[in-house]
NUKOL-818506 format. One record per residue (C-alpha): x, y, z. Coordinates in steps of 0.25 Angstrom, whole numbers, plus 5000, padded with zeros to 4 digits. Each point is the difference from the previous one (the first is absolute). Example, Ala and Ser with C-alpha at 12.3 -4.5 7.8 and 13.67 -1.06 7.14 Angstrom:
BEGIN
ATOM;5049;4982;5031 .
ATOM;5006;5014;4998 .
END
This chain:
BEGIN
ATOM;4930;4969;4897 .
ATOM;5011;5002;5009 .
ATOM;5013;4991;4999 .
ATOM;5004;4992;5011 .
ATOM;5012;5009;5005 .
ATOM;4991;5014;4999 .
ATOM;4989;4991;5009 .
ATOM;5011;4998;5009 .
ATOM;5004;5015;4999 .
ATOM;4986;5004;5004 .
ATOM;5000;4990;5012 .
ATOM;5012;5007;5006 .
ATOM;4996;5013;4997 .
ATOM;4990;4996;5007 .
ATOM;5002;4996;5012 .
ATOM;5012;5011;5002 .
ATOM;4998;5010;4994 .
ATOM;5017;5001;4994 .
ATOM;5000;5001;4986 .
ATOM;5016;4995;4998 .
ATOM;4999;4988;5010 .
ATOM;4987;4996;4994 .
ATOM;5006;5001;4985 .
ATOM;5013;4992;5005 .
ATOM;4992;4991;5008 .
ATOM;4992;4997;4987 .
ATOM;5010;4997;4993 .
ATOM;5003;5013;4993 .
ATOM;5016;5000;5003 .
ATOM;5004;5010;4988 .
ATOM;4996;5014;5006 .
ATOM;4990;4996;5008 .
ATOM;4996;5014;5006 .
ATOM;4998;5004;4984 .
ATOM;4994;4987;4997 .
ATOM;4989;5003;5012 .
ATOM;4997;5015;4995 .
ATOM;4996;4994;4987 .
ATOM;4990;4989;5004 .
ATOM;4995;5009;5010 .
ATOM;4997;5011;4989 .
ATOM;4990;4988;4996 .
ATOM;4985;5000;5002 .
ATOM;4999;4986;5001 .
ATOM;5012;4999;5011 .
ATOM;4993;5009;5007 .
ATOM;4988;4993;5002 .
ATOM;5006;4988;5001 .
ATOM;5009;5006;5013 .
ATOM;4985;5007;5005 .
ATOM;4993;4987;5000 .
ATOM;5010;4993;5005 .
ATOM;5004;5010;5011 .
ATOM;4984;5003;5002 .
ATOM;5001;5014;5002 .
ATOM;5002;4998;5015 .
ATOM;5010;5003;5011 .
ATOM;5008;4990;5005 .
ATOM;4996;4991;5010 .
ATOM;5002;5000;5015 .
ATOM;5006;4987;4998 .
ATOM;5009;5007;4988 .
ATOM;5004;5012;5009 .
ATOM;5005;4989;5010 .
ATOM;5008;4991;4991 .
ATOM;5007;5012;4996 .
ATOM;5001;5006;5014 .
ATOM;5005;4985;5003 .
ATOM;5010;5000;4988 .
ATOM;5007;5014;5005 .
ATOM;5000;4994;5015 .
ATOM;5005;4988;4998 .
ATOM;5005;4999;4985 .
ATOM;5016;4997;4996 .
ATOM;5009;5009;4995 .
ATOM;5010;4989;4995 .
ATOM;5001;5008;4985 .
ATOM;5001;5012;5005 .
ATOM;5011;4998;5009 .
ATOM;5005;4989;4988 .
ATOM;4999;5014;4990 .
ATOM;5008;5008;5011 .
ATOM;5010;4991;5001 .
ATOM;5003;4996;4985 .
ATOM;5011;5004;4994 .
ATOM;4995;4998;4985 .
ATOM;4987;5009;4997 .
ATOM;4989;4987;4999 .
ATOM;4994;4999;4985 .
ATOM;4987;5004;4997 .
ATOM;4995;4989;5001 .
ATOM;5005;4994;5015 .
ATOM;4994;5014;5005 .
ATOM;4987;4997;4995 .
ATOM;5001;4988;5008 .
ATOM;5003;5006;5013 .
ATOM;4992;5004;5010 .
ATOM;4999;5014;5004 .
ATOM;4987;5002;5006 .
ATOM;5005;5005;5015 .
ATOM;5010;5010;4992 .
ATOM;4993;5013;5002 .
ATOM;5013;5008;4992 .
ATOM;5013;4996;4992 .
ATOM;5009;5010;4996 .
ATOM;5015;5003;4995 .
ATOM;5007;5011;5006 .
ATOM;5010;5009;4992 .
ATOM;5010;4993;5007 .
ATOM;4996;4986;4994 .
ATOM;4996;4988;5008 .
ATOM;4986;4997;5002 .
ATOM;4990;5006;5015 .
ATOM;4987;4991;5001 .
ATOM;4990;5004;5008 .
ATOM;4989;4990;5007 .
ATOM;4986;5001;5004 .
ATOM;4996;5000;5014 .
ATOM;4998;4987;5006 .
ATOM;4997;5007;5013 .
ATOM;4988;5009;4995 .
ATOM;4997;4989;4991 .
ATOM;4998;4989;5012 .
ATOM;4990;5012;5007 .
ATOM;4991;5003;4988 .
ATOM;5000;4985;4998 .
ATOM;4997;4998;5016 .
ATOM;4989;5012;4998 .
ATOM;4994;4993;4990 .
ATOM;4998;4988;5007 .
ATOM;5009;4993;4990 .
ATOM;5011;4995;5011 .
ATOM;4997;4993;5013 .
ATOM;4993;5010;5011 .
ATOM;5009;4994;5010 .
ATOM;5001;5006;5015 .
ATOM;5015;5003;4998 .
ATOM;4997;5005;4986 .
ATOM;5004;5015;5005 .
ATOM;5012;4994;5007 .
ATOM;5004;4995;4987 .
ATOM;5002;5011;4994 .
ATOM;5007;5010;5010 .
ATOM;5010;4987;5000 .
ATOM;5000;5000;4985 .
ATOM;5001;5016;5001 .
ATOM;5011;5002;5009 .
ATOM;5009;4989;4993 .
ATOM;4999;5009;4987 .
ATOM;5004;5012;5009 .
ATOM;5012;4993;5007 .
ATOM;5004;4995;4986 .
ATOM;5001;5014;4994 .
ATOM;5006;5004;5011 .
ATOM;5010;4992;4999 .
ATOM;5002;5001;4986 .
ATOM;5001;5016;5001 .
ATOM;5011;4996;5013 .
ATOM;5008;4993;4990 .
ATOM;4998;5002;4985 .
ATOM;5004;4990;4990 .
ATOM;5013;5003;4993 .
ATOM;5000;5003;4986 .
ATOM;5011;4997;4989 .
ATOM;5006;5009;4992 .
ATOM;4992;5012;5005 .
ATOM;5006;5012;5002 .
END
């Protein structure tokens, strides 16, 4: 018989697939990515995670709510994370959202680079899916979308940020 927080574990699990979010979500907040590779050592996590997942791909409608999320989802904590001067504890991070971060890292020369997702690609997969409106301008939307990321860069490359204390 499961307890309630490994039934939780499993539901997570579940429906995505990410052992440490599932485990912290649960409410496993002590290594939570340890925690996650012992119950799912267990037979009978296993088969709860298989009867609750069915053993099926995700849905059209799933595919689309994620497509969705990337497109049109905030990127507060990410930016909040950027910006912090402390390091959040383990346990704000668990709270924050990073499902649009595609990469984090830390150069050798400290601070902190955050890469997204594409929200243009995003918004055509979810238009080729038929997940976003077909409207007529639809195409016209995103060469508009496209060229303001272009000029953007460009004007970003034009004039970089200054940076303290670099060398």
């Amino acid at each position: 018989m499961l307890r309630e927080k490994e039934k939780l574990f499993c539901l997570y699990f579940a429906a995505g697939r990410e052992k440490r979010g599932a485990a912290a979500r649960a409410g496993y907040v002590v290594f939570p990515e340890r925690t996650a590779e012992k119950l799912l050592d267990r037979e009978d996590i296993q088969e709860e995670i298989a009867r609750l997942a069915g053993r099926r791909e995700p849905s059209r409608q799933e595919v689309c709510e994620g497509l969705r999320r990337l497109a049109f989802g905030s990127v507060t904590d990410a930016i909040r994370l950027i910006l912090s001067e402390n390091p959040p504890s383990p346990a704000e991070l668990e709270g924050m959202d990073f499902f649009n971060v595609s990469d984090i890292k830390c150069p050798k020369n400290g601070g902190l680079e955050i890469k997204f997702f594409d929200r243009l690609k995003a918004l055509e997969k979810l238009a080729e899916l038929g997940g976003a409106p077909q409207e007529q301008g639809i195409q016209h939307f995103f060469q508009a979308l496209d060229e303001s990321a272009k000029a953007l860069q460009k004007t970003q490359e034009e004039n970089p940020p200054e940076t303290e204390g670099m060398a």
